[in-house]
Backbone bond lengths (Angstrom), bond angles and torsions (degrees), N, CA, C in turn:
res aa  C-N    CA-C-N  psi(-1)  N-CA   C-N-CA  omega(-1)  CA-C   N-CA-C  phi
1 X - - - 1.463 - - 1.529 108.71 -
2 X 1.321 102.50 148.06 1.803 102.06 -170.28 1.914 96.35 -75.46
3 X 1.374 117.10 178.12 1.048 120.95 167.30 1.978 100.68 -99.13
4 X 0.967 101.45 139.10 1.583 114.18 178.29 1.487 102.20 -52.15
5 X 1.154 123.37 156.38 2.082 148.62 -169.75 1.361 69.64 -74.33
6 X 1.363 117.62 174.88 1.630 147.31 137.23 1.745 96.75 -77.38
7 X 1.353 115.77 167.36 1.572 116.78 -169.05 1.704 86.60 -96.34
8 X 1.188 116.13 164.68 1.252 139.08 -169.21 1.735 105.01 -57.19
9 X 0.770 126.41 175.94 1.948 136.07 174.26 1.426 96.15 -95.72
10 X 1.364 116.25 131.06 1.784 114.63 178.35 1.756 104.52 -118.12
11 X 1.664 113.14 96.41 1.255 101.32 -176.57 1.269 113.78 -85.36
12 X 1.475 131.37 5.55 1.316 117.91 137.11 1.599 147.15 -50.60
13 X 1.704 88.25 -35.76 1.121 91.33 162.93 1.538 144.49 -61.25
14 X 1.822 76.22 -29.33 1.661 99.70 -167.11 1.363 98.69 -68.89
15 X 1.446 122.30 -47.03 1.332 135.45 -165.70 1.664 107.33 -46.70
16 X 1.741 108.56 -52.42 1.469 136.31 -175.67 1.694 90.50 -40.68
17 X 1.393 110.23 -86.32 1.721 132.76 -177.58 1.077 108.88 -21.42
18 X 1.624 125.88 -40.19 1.889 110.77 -149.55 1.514 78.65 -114.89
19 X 1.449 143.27 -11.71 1.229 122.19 161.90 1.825 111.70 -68.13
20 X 1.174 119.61 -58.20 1.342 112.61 160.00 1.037 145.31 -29.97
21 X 1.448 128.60 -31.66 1.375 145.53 -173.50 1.180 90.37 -124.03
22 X 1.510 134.28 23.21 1.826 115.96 122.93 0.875 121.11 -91.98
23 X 1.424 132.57 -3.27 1.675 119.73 -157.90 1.487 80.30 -90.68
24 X 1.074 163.37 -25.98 2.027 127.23 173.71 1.306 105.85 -63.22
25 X 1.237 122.17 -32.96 1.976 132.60 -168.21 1.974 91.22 -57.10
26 X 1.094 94.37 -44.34 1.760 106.59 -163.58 1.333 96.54 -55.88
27 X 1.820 102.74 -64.09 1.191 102.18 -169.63 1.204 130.11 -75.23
28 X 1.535 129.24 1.02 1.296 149.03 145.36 1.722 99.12 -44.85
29 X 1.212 122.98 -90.58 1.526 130.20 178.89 1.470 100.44 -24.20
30 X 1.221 135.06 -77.35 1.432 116.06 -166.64 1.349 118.80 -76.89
31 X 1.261 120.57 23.71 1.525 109.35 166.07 1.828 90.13 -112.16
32 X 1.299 139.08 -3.97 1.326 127.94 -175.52 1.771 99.84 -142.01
33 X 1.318 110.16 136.73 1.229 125.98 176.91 1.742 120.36 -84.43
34 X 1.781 103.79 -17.29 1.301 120.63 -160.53 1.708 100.75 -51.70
35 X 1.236 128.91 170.11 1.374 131.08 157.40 1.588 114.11 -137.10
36 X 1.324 118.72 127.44 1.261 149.97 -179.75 1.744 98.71 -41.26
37 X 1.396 114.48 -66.73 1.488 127.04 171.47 1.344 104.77 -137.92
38 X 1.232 105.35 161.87 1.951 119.15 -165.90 1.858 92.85 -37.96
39 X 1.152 125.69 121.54 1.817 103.62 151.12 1.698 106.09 81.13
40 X 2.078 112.80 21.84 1.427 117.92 -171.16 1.618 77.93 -142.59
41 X 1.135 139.43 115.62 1.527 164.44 -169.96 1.659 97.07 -111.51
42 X 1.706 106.71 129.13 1.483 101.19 166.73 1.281 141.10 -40.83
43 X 1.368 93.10 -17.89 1.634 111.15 -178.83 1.800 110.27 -60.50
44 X 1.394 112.18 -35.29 1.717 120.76 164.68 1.317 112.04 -41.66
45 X 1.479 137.16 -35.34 0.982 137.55 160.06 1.013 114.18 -4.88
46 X 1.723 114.99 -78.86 1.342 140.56 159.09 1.192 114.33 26.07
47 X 1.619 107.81 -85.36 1.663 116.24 156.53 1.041 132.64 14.95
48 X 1.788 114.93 -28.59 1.412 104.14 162.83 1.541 142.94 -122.18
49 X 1.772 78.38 36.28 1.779 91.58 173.81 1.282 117.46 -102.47
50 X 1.313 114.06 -16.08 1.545 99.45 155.60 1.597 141.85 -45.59
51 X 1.251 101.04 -46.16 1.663 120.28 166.82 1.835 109.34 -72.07
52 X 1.190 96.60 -40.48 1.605 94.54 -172.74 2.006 90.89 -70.33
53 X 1.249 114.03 -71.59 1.708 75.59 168.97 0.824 161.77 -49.36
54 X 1.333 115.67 -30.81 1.922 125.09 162.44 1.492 90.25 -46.31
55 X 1.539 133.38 -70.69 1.079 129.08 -138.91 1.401 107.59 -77.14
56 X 1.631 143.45 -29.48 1.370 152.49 127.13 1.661 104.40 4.87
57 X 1.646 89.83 -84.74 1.369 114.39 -171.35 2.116 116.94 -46.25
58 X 1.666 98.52 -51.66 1.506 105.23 174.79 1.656 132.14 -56.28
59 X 1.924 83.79 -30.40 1.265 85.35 175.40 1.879 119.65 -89.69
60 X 1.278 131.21 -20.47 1.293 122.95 151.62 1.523 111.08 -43.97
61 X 1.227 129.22 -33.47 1.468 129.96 -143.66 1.755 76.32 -89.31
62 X 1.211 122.92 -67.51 1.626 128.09 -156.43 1.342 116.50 -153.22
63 X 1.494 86.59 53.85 1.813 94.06 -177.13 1.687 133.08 26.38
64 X 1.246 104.90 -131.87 1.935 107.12 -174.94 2.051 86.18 -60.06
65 X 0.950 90.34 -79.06 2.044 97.25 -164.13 1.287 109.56 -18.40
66 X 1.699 122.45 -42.40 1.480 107.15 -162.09 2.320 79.86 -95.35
67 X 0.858 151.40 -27.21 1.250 136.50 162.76 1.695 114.67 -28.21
68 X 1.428 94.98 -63.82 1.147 98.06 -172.67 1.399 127.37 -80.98
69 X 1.728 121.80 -0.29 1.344 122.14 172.13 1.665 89.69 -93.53
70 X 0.986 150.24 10.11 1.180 155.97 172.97 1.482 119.36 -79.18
71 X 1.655 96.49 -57.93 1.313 111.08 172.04 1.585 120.00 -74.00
72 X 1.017 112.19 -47.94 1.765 122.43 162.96 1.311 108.44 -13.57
73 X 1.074 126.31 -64.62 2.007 151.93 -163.09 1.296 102.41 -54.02
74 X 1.604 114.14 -11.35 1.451 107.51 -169.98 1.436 119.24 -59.66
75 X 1.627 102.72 -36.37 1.324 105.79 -163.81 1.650 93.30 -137.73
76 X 1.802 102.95 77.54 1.134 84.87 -168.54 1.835 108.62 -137.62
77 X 1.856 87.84 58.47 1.584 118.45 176.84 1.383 118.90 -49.34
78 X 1.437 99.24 -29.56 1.817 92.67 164.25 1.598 138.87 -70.63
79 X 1.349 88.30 -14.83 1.543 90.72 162.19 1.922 127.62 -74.31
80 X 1.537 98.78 2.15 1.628 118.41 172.19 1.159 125.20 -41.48
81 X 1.351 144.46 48.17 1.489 119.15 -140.14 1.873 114.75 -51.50
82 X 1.407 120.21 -36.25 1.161 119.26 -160.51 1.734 84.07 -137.36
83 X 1.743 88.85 140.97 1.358 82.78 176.95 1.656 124.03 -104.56
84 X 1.223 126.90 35.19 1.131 159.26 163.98 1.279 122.53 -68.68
85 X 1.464 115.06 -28.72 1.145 136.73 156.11 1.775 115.52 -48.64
86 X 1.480 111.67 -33.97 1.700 109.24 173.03 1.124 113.70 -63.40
87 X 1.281 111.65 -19.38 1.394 97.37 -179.58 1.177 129.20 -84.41
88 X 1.440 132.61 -15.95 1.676 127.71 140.16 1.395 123.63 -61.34
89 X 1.382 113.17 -40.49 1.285 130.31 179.39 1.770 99.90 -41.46
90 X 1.417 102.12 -65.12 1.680 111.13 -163.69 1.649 121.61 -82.50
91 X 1.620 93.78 -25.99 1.438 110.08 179.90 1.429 117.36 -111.71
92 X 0.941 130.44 -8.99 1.811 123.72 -174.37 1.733 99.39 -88.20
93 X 0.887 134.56 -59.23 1.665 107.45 166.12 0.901 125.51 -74.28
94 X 1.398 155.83 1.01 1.491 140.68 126.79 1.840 118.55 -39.79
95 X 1.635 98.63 -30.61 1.966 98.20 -177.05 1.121 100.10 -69.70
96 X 1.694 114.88 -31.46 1.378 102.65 -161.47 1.609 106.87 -82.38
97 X 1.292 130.37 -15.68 1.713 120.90 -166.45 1.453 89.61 -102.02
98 X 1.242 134.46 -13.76 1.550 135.94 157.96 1.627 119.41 -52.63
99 X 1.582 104.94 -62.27 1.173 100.79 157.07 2.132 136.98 -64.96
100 X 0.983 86.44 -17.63 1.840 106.07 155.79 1.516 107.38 -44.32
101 X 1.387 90.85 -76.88 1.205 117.41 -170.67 1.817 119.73 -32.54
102 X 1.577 92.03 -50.11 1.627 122.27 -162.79 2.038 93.61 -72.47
103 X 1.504 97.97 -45.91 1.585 101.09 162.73 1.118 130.54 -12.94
104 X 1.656 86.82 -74.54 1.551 119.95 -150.80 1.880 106.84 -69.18
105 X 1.529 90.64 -34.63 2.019 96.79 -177.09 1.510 99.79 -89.78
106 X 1.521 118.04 -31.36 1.307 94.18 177.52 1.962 116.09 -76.50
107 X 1.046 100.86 5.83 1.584 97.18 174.06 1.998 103.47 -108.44
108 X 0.829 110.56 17.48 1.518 92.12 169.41 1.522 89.09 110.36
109 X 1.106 139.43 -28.71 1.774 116.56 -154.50 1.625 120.34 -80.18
110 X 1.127 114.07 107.65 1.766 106.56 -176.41 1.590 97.09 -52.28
111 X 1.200 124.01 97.88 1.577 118.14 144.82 1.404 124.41 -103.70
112 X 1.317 113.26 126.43 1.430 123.91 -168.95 1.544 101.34 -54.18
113 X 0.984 128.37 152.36 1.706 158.15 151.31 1.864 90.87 -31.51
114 X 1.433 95.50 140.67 2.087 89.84 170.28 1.449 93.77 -77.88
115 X 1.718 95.86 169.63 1.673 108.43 169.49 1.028 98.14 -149.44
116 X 1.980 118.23 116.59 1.051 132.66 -121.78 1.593 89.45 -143.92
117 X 1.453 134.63 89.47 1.086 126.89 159.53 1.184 136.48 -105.93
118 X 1.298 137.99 152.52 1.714 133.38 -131.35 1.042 112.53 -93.72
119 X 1.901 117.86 -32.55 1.775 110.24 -178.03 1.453 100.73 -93.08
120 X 1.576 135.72 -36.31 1.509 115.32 171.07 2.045 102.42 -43.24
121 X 1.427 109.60 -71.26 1.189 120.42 -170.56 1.260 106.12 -34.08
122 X 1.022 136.02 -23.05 1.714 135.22 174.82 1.160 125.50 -90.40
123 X 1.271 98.42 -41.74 1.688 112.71 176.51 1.474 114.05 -70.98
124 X 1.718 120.21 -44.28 1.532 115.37 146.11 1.182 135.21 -41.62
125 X 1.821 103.21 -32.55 1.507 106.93 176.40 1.254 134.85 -67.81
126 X 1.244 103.34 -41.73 1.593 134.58 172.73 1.862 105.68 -66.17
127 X 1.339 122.46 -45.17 1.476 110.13 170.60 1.145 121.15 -93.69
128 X 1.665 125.02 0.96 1.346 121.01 177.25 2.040 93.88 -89.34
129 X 1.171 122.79 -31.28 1.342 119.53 172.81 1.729 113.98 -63.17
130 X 1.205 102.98 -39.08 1.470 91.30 179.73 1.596 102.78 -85.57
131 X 1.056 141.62 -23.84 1.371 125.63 166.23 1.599 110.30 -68.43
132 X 1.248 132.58 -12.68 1.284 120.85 -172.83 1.615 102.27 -103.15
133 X 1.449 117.97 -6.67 1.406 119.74 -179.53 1.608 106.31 -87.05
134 X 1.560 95.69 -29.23 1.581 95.25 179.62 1.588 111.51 -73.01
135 X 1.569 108.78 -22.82 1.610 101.44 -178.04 1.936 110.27 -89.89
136 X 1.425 113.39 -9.34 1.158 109.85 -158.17 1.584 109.82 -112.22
137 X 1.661 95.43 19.28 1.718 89.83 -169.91 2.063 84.50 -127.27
138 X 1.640 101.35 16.24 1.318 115.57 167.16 1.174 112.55 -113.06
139 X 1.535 112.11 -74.94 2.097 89.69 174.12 1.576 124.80 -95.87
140 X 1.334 106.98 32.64 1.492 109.07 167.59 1.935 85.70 -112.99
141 X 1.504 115.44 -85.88 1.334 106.74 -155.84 1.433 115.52 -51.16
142 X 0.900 135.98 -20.53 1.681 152.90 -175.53 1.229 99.24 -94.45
143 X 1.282 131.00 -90.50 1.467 132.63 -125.45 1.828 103.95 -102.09
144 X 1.456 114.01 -19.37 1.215 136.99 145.96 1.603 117.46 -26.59
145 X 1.462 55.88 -86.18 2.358 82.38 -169.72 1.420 97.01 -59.46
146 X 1.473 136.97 -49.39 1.447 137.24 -150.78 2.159 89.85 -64.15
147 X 1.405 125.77 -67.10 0.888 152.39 -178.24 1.320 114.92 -37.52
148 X 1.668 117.26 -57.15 0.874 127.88 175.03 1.918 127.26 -57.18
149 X 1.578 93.58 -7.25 1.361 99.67 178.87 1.343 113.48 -101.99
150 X 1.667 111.13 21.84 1.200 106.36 -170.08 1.643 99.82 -144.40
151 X 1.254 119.00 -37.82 1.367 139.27 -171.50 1.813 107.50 -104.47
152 X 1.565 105.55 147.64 1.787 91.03 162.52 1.899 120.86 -73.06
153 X 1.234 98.53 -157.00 1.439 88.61 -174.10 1.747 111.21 -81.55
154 X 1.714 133.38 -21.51 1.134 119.19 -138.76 1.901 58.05 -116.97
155 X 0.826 160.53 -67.42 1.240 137.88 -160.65 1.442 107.47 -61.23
156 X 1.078 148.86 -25.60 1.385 145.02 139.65 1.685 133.13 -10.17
157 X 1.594 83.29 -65.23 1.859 136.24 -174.75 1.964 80.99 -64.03
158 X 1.374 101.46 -69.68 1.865 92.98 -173.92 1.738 130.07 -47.34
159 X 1.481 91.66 -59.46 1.594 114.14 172.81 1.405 98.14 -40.95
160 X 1.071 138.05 -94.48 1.549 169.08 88.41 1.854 86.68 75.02
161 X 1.576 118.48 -81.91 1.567 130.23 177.24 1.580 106.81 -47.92
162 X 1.579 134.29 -30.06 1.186 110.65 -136.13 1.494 89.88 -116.06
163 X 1.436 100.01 -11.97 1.750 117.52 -170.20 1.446 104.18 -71.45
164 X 1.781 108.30 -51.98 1.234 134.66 165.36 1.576 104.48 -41.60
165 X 1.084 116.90 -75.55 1.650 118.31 -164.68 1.440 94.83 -50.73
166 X 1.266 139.31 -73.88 1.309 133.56 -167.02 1.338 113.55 -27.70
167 X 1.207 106.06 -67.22 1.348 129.05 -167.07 1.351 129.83 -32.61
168 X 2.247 109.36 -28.41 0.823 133.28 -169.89 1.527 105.34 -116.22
169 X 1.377 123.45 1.46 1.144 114.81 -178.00 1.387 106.29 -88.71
170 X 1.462 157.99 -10.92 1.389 156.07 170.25 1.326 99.35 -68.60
171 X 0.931 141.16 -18.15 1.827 150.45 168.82 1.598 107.78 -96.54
172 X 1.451 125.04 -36.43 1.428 100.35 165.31 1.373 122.30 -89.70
173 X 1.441 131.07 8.63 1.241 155.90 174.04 1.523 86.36 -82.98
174 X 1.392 134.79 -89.01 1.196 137.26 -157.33 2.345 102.21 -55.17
175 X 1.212 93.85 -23.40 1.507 101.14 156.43 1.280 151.88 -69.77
176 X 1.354 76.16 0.38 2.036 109.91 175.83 1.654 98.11 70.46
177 X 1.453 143.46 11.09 1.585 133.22 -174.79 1.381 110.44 -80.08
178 X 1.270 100.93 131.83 1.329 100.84 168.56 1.170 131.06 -66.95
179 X 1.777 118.69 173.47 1.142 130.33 -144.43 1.663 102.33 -88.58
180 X 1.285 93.48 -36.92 2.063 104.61 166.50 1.670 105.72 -61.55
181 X 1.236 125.35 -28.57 1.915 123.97 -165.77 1.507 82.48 -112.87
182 X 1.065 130.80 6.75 1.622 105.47 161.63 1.565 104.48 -99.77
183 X 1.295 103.43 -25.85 1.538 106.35 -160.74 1.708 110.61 -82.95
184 X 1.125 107.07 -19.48 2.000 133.44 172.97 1.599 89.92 -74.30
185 X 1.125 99.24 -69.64 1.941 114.33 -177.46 1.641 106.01 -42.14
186 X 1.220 108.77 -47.71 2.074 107.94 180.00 1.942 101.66 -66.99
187 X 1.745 117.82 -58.59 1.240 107.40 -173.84 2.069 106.41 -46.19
188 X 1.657 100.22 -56.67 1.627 81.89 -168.00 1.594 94.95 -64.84
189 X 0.629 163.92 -102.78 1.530 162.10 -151.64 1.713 97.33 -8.00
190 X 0.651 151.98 -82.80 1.385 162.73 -172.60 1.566 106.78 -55.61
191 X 1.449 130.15 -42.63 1.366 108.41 155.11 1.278 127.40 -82.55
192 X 1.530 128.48 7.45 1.174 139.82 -169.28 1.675 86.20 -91.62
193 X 1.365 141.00 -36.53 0.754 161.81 -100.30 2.312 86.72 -133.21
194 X 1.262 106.09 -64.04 1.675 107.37 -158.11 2.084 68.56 -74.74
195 X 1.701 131.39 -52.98 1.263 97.03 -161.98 1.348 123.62 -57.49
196 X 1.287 106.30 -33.14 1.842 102.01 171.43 1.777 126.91 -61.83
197 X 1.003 86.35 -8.57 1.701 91.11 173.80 1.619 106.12 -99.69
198 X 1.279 103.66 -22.99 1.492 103.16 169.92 1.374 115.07 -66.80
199 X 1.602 113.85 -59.13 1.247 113.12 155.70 1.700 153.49 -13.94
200 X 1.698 87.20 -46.82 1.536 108.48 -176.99 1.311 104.34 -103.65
201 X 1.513 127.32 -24.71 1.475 124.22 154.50 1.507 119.38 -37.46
202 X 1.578 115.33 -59.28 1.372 142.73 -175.88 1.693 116.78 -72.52
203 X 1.135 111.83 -26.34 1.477 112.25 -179.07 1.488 124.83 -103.51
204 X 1.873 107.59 19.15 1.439 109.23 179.39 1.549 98.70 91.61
205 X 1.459 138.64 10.12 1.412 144.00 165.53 1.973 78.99 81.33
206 X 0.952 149.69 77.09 1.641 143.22 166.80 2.036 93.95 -115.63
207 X 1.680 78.95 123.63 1.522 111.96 179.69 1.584 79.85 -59.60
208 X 1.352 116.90 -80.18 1.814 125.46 -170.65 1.641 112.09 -20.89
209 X 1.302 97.44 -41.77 2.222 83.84 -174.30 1.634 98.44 -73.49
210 X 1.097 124.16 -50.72 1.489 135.66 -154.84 1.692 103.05 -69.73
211 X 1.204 95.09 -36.62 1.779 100.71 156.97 1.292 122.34 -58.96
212 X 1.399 109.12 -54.37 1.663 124.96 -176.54 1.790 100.94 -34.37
213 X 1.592 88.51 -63.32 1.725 108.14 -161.27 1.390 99.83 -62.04
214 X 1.293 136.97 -54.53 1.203 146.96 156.55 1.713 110.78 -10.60
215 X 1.329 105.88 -72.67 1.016 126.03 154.84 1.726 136.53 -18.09
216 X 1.510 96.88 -65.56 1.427 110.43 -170.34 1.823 100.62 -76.01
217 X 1.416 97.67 -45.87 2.001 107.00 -179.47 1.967 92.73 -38.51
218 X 1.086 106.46 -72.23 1.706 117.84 -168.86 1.031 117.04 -26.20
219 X 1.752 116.85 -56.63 1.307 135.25 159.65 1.722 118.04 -28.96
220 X 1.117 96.87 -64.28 1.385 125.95 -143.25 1.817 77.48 -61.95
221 X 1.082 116.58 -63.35 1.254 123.17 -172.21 1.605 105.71 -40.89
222 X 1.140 108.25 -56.98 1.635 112.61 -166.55 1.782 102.83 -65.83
223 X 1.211 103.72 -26.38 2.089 105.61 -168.93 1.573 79.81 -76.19
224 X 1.500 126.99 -59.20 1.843 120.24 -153.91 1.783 102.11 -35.72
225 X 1.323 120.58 123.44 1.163 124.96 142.81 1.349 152.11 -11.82
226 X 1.352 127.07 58.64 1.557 102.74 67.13 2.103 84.97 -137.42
227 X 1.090 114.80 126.48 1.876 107.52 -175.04 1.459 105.55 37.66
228 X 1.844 118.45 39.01 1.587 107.81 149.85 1.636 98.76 87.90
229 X 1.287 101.88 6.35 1.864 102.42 177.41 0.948 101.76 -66.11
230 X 1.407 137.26 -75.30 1.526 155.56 174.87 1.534 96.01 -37.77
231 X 1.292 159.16 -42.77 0.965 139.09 -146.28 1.204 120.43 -84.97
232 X 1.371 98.97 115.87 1.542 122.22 -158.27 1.857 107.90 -64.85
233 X 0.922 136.25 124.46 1.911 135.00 -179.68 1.589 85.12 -90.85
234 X 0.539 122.72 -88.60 1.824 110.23 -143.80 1.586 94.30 -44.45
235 X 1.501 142.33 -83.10 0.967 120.27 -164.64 1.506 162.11 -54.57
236 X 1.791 94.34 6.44 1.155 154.03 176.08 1.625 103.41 -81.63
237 X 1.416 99.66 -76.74 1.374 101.13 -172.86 1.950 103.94 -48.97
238 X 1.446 100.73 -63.76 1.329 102.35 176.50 1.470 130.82 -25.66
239 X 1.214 123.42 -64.20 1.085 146.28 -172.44 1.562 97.12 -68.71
240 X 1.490 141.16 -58.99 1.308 130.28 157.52 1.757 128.39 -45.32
241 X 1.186 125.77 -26.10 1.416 149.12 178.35 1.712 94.60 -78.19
242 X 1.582 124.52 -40.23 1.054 91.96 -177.13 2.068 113.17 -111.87
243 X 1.322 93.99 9.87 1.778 98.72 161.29 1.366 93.94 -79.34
244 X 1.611 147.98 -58.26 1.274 146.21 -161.97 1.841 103.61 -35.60
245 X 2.191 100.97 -54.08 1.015 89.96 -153.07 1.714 115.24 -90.59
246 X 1.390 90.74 6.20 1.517 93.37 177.72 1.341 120.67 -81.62
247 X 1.833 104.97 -11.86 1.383 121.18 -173.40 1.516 114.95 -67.73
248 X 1.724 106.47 -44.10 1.040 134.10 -163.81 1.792 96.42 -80.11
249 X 1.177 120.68 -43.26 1.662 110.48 -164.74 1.537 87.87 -81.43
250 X 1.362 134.55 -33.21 1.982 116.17 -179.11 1.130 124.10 -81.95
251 X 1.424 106.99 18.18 1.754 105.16 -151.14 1.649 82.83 -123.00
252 X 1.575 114.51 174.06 0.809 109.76 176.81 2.020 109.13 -100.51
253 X 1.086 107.33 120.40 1.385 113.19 177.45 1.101 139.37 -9.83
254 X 1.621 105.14 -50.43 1.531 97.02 170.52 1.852 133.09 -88.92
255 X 1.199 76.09 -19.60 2.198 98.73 172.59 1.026 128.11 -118.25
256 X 1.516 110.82 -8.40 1.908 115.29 167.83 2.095 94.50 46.73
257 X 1.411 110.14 37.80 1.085 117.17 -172.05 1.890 95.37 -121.41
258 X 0.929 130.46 -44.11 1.678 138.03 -167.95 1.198 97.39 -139.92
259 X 1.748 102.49 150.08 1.107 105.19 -177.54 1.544 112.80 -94.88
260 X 1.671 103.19 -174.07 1.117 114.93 -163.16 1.808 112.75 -73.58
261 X 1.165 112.09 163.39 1.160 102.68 -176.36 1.883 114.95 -71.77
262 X 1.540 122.04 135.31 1.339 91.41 -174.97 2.066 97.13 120.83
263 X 1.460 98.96 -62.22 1.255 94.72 159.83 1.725 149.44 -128.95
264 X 1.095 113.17 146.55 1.947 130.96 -131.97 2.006 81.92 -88.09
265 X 0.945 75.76 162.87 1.620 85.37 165.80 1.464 133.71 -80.80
């Protein structure tokens, strides 16, 4: 006799769960004003209901075993095929807040020079990665994969981006941002969103790159001049909105994995 499937991945469900298991994070934030880092509200905490649902959810599906092939994925760079791939991974959102940057002085704005020192920069680095592993081994390994067996990749990439953006706006509300810098903040969020699926399309589906990038965006924010004061949202968003969509018209449609017919590598 065969052994029975595991039941399908329900990213509705998943979706249901990690909204739930923010509302204490929330209600943490409005009883304390403190901030974690300049413009990082306790409410970031958060961060770890993504994983705590996948891992909820995996384990109904197939108890400890499917937990722990869950958790495995963390660091799971060998599935990279080419490692050429770091170099969008590590560098394509840094070009883009560079070119921000180049914006911002060529329009008039005195923005100070970054000031870039190596053990904060590490020590951010090192906890902005583990907060982005805790969110990315939830709607990449979970809500990804579950989706992806049903949807192509850039409708995935949307669902997937827009679920995300929401999700975080009851915390930038309780952040006092406005309704114009949330709404800049949802577009890049949501194309930040189809490139990481591009990413994890391209790198053998590896939780580890999509983290990386995850990763480096977070950073990037905290290095911009002066703790992310200066950091401009609309031209950000822009400039990410239109790598997303260039991704999507060369790629091939349904996997943002090969390109289109027509063009060579």
């Amino acid at each position: 006799m065969r052994a029975q499937a595991p039941p399908a991945r329900s990213p509705l469900a998943f979706f249901a769960l990690v909204f739930l298991l923010t509302v204490p994070f929330l209600a943490l934030h409005a009883l304390s004003d403190a901030q974690l880092l300049p413009g990082l509200p306790p409410a970031a905490l958060a961060v770890v209901c993504p994983v705590t649902a996948a891992m909820i959810l995996e384990h109904r599906r197939g108890g400890r075993a499917s937990v722990g092939a869950l958790l495995r994925r963390s660091f799971d760079f060998a599935r990279i095929p080419a490692k050429g791939w770091y170099v969008p991974i590590l560098l394509l959102h840094p070009a883009v807040l560079v070119a921000s940057y180049a914006y911002l002085r060529l329009s008039g704005v005195e923005v100070p020079g970054p000031r870039i020192s190596l053990v904060p920069v590490l020590a951010m680095g090192t906890a902005f990665f583990a907060a982005a592993l805790c969110e990315e081994l939830g709607w990449t390994a979970y809500a990804v994969d579950a989706l992806r067996e049903r949807w192509s990749a850039p409708a995935t990439a949307l669902i997937v981006g827009s679920v995300w953006a929401v999700w975080h706006w009851p915390a930038l509300l309780q952040a006092h941002r406005t309704v114009s810098w949330i709404a800049w903040w949802s577009l890049a969020t949501v194309a930040m969103r189809v490139i990481m699926v591009w990413l994890y399309e391209n790198t053998g589906r590896s939780v580890f790159a999509v983290t990386l990038f995850h990763m480096v965006s977070n950073l990037g924010w905290q290095v911009f001049p002066v703790h992310g004061s200066y950091f401009d949202q609309p031209s950000v968003a822009v400039l990410l909105a239109l790598v997303a969509v260039v991704i999507v018209v060369i790629r091939e449609p349904g996997t943002l994995a090969k390109p289109r017919r027509g063009h060579g590598r």
